[in-house]
C-alpha positions in Angstrom: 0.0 0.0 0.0 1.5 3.3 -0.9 -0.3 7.3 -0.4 -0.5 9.7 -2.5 -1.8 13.3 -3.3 -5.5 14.1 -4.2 -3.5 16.4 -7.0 -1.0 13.3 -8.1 -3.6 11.2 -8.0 -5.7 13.6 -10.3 -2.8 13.2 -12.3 -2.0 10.2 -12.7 -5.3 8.0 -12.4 -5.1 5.9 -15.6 -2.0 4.5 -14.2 -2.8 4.2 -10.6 -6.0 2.5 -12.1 -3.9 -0.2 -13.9 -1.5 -0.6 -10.2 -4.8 -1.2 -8.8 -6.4 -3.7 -11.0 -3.3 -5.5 -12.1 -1.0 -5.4 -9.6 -3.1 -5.6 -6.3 -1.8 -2.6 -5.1 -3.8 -0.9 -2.8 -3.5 3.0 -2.8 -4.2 5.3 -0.4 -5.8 9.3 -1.6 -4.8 11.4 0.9 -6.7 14.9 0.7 -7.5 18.1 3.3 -10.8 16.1 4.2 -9.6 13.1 4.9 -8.3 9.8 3.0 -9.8 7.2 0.5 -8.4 3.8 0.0 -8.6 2.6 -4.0 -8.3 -1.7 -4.3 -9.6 -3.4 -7.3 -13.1 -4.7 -7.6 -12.2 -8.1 -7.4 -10.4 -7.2 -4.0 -13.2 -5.4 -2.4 -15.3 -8.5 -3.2 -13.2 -10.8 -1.8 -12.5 -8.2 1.5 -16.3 -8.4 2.1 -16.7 -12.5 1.9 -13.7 -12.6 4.6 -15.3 -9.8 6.6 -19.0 -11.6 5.9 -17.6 -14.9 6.9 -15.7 -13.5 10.4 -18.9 -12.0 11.0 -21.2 -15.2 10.2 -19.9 -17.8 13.9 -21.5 -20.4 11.5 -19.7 -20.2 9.2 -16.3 -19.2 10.9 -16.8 -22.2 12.9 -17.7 -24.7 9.8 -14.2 -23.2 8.8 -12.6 -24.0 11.4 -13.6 -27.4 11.8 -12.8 -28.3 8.6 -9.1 -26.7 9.0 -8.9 -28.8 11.8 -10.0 -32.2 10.2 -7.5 -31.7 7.8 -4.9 -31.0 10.5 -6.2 -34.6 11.9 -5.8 -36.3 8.6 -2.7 -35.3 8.1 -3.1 -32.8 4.8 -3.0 -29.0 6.9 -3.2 -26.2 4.1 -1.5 -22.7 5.0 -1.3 -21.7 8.2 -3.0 -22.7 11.5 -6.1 -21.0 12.6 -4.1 -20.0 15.6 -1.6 -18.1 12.8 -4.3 -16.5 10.9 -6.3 -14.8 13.9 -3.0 -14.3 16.1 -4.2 -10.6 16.1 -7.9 -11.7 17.4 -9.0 -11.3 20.9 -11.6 -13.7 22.5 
């Protein structure tokens, strides 16, 4: 993630567009009023399942369950659920 000017970013949104959609790059307007954060759509879509799926304890803990069984069975993908929410207070 990188800021930049309202003015730069005036200036230079066709690019900044194209650092957002092909590179993942998440950029942050900063202006007198305050600051806007510019991801690709794709992205966003995919920050609101994670946010809708924390949010959902059904869900999180169907998740979590099936991270585990695969811990059992011998086949753990990524990181432990203890890794991921590290930063998550009970």
């Amino acid at each position: 993630m990188f800021a930049i000017s309202l003015h730069e970013a005036t200036a230079t949104f066709p690019s900044l567009m194209q650092s957002a959609l092909h590179d993942s790059e998440e950029i942050t307007i900063v202006s007198d009023e305050g600051a806007v954060v510019m991801v690709s759509q794709g992205y966003w879509n995919e920050l609101q399942e994670t946010v809708r799926i924390l949010s959902d304890k059904r869900a999180l803990a169907a998740l979590l369950e099936g991270h585990r069984l695969r811990h059992e069975h011998g086949s753990t993908i990524g990181k432990s659920p203890e890794e991921v929410f590290a930063d998550v207070h009970h």
